[in-house]
C-alpha positions as CSV (number, residue, x, y, z in Angstrom):
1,X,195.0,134.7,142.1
2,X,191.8,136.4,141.7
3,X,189.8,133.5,140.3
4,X,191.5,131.0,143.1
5,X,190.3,133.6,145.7
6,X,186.9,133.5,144.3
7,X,186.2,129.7,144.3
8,X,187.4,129.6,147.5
9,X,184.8,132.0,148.5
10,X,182.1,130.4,146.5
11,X,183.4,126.6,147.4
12,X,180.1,126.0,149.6
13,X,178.0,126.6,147.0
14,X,179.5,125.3,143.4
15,X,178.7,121.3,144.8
16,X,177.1,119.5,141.9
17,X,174.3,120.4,140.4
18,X,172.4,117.2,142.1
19,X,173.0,118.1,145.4
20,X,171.0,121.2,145.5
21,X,167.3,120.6,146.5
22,X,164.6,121.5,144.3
23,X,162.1,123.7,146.3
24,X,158.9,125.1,144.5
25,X,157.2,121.7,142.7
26,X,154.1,121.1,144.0
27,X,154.0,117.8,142.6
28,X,156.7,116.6,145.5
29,X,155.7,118.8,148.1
30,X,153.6,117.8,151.2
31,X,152.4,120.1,153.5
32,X,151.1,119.2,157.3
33,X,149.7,122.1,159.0
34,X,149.2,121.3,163.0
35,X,146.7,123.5,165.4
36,X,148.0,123.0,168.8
37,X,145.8,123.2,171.9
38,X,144.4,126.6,172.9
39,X,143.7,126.4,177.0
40,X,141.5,128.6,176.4
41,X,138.2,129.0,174.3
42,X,139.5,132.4,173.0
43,X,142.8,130.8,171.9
44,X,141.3,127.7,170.5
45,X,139.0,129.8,168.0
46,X,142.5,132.3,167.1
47,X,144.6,129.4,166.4
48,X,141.8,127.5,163.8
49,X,141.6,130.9,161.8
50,X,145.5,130.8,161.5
51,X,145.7,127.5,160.7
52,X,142.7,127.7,158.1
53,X,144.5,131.0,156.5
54,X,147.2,128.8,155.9
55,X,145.8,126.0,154.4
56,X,143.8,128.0,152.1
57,X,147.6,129.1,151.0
58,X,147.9,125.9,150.1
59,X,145.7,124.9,148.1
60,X,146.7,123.8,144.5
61,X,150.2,124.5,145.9
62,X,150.8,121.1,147.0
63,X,150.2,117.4,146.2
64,X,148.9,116.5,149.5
65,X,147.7,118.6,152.5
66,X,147.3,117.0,156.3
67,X,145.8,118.9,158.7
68,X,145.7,118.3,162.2
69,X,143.4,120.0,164.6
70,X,142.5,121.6,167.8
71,X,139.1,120.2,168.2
72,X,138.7,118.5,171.3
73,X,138.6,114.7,170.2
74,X,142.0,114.9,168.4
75,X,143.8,113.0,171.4
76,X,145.5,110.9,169.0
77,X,147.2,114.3,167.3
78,X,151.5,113.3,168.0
79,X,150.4,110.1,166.6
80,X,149.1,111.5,163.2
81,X,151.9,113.8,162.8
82,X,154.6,110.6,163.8
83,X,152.9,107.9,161.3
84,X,152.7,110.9,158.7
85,X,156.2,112.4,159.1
86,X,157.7,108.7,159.0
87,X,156.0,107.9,155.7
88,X,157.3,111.3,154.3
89,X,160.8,110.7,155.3
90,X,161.2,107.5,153.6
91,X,161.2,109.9,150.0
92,X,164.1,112.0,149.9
93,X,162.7,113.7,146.8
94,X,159.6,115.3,148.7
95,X,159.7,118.5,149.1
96,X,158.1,118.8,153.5
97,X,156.4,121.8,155.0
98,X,155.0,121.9,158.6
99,X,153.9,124.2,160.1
100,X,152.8,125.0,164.0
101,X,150.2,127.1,164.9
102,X,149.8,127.4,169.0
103,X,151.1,127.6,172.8
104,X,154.6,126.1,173.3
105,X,156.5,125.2,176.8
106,X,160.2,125.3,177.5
107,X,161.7,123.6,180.8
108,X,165.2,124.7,180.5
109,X,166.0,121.4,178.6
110,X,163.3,120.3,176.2
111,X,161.2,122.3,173.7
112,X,157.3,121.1,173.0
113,X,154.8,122.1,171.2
114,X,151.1,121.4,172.8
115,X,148.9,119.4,171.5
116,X,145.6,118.2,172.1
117,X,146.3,114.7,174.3
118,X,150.8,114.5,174.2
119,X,152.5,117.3,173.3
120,X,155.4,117.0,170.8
121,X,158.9,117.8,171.6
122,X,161.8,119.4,169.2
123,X,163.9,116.5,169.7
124,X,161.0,114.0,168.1
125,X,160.4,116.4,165.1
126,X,164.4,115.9,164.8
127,X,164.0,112.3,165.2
128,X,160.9,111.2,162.9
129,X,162.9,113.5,160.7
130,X,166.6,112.5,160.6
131,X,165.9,110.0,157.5
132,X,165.2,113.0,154.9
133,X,167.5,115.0,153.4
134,X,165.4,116.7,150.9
135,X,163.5,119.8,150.6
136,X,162.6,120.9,154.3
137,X,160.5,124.1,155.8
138,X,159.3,123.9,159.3
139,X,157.7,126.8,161.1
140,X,156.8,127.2,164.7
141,X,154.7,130.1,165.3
142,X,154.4,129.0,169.2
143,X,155.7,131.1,172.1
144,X,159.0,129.1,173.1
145,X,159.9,128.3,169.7
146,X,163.2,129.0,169.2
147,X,165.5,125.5,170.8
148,X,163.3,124.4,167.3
149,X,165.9,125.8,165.1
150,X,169.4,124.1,166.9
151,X,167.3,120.7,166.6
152,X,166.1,121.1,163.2
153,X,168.9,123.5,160.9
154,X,170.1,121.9,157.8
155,X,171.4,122.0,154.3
156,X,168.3,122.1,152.5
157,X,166.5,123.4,155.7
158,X,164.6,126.3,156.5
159,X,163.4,126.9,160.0
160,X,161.3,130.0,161.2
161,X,160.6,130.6,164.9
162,X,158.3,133.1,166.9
163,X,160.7,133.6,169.7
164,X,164.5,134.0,169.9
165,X,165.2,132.3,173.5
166,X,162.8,129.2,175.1
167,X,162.2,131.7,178.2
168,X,159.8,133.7,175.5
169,X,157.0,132.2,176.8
170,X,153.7,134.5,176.5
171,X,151.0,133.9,173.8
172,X,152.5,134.9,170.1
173,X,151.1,136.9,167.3
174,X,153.4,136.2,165.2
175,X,151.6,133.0,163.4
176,X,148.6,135.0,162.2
177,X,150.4,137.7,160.7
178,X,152.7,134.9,158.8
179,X,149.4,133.6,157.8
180,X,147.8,136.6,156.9
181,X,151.4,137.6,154.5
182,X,151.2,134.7,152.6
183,X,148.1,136.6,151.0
184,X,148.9,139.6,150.3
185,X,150.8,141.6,147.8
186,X,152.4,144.0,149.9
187,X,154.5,141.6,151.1
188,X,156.3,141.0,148.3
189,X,159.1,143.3,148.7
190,X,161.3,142.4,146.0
191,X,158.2,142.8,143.6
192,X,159.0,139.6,141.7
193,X,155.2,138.6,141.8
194,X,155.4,136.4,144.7
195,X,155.6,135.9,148.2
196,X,158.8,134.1,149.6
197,X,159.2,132.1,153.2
198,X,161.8,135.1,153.5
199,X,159.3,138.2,152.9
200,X,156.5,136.4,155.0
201,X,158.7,136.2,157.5
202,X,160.0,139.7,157.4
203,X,156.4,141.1,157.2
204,X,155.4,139.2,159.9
205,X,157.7,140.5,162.1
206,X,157.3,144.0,161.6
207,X,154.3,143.7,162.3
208,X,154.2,142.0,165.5
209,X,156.6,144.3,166.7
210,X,154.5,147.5,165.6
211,X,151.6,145.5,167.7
212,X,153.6,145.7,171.0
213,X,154.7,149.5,170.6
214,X,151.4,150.6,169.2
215,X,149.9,149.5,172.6
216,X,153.3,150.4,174.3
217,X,154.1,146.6,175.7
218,X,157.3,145.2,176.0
219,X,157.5,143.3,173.5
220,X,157.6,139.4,174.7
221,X,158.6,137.6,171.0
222,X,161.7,138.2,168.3
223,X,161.4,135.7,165.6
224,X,164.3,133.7,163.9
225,X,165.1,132.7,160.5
226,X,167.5,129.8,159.9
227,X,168.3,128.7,155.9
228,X,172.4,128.3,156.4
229,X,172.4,125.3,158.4
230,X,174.1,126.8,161.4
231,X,171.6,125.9,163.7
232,X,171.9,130.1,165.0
233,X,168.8,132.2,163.2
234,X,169.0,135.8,162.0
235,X,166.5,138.4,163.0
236,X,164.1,140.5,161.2
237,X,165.8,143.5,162.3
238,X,169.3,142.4,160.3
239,X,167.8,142.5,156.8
240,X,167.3,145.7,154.8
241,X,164.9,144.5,152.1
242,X,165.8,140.9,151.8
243,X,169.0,141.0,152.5
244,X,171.1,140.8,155.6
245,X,172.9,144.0,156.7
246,X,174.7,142.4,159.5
247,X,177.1,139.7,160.0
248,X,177.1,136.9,162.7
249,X,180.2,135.8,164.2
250,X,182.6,133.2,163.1
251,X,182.7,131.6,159.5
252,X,178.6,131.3,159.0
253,X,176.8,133.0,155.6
254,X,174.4,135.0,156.1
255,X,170.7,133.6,156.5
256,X,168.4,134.8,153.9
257,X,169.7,133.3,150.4
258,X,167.8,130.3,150.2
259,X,164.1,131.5,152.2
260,X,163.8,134.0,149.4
261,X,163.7,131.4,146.6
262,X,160.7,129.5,148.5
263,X,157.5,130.4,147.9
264,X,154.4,128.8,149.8
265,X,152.2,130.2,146.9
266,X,154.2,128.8,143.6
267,X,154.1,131.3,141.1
268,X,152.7,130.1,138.1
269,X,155.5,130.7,136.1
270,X,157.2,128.5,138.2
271,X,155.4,125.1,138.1
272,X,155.8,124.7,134.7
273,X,160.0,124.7,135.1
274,X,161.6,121.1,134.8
275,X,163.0,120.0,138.2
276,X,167.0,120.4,136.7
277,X,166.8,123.6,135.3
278,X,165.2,125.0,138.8
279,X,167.9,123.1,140.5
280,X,170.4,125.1,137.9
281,X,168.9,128.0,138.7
282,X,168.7,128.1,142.4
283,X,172.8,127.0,142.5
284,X,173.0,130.1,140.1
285,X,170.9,132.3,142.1
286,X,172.6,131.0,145.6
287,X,176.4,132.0,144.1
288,X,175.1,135.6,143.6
289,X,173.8,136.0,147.0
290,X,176.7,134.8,148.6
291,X,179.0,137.4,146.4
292,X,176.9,139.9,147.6
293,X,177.3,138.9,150.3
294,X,181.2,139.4,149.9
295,X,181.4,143.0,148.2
296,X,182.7,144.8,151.4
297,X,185.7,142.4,151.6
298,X,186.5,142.4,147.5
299,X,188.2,145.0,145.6
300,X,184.9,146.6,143.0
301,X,187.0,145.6,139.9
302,X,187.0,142.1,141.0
303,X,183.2,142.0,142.3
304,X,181.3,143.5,139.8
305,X,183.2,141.2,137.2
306,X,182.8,138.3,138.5
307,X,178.8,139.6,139.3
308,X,178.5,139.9,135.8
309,X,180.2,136.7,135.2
310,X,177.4,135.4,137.5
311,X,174.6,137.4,136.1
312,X,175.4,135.9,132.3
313,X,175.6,132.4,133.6
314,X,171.5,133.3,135.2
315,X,170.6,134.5,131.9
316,X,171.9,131.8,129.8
317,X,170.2,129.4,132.7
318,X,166.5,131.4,132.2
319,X,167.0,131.4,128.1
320,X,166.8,127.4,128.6
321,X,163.7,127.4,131.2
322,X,162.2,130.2,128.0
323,X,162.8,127.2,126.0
324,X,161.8,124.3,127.6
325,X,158.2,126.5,128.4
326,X,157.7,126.8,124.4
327,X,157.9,123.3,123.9
């Protein structure tokens, strides 16, 4: 009974081996980093170092790197990022980042992110999209933000957003400090020698929040992470570490397990891993967050057997990636 209760529990995540994307390969991954209009001068300059940050993050991390700007003669922006997303699409192998670094709006219905020229609504991103159903990370570090994550979520998707509602609509800090995280080493909280999409994240929104009760302001954005495909986002506020102390209503995992396998700076140790014994892994790894998941509702005998079970399935999956490096 044990064993049937147990493969129930784990049935969303023991799918073949071939349906789990492959995240971390820089030689599939393609990364489009868009600086949205600032209004004003001040915000214009902010918004270029963020975006710069980033792409220096980037570097050697990915096999191609678009950038699309603020400057002033970049009217034809939503046209770059619509020719360039529809080209990526067509490969359900590649491995897409974008990322959005500016002001948003929010008119009760639609979601857009401003550009230089026509601004870009949620509903096109979902759109020029739709076709790919690989690998996909897309981050909106604009006020407004958060109608992103219901027109984006996905298997295989993770979605970060500045702002919790649409009706968050003042200037947010939250994209430079995401930028800023991707460098630096106390971010790593689980101390595995990298920085995940999940720790950025995290860091990023501590320490916007500490920014608005340091200068005792209300604070005007609550970012949202979404990597179960339930379209709903988890704050920062609900993981301890990098894990999720709450639990969200309904049926839905927790968010979390997947965003802390993703790193935007690949690991060296990483690149050198064939492509199907990461995917191994990651289907590995992704069973023993979901049974952690599960502890509070399993007897201890049965969870930390069938976490060992788990843990010796990880280690025989690593002694083959310790192979395949010596030869």
């Amino acid at each position: 009974m044990r064993f049937v209760l147990l493969s129930l529990l784990l049935l969303p995540l023991t799918k073949p081996v071939g349906e789990v994307a492959v995240f971390n390969d820089a030689s599939k991954r393609r990364v489009m980093i868009i600086t949205g209009a600032g209004g004003e001068e001040e915000y214009t300059g902010l918004f270029a170092e963020w975006a710069e940050d980033l792409a220096k993050a980037f570097d050697g991390n990915a096999t191609e790197l678009v950038t699309v700007t603020n400057e002033p003669e970049a009217t034809g922006a939503r046209k770059t990022v619509e020719t360039t997303l529809e080209k990526w699409a067509e490969n359900p192998d590649e491995e897409i980042w974008i990322l959005l670094v500016g002001h948003g709006t929010f008119d009760g219905k639609a979601a857009k992110f401003n550009l230089v020229g026509n601004d870009v609504s949620a509903a096109e991103f979902k759109h020029w999209l739709k076709p790919h159903r690989g690998p996909l990370v897309f981050v909106n570090t604009s006020s407004c933000s958060a109608p992103f994550i219901r027109s984006l979520s996905g298997p295989n998707r993770i979605v970060a957003t500045s702002t919790k509602s649409g009706y968050e609509q003042n200037f947010c800090r939250f994209g430079g400090y995401m930028a800023a995280a991707l460098g630096q080493k106390a971010a790593d909280l689980d101390k595995d020698g990298a920085v995940s999409v999940l720790e950025a994240f995290l860091i990023a929104s501590r320490q916007a929040g500490e920014f608005y009760r340091e200068n005792d302001r209300l604070v005007s954005e609550n970012a949202l992470l979404d990597d179960n495909g339930d379209g709903m986002g988890t704050p920062a506020d609900w993981f301890r570490g990098v894990r999720t102390q709450k639990k969200g209503k309904g049926k839905s995992s927790a968010d979390g397990k997947l965003s802390r396998l993703v790193f935007p700076v690949i690991p060296l140790a990483e690149k050198d891993i064939p492509a199907p014994l990461r995917q191994k892994r990651l289907a590995a790894e992704a069973k023993i967050e979901t049974l952690r998941t599960l502890k509070k509702t399993l007897e201890a005998e049965m969870y930390y057997g069938d976490l060992e079970k788990l843990f010796i399935e990880l280690a025989v999956i690593n002694d083959e990636i310790e192979t395949a490096r010596k030869k």
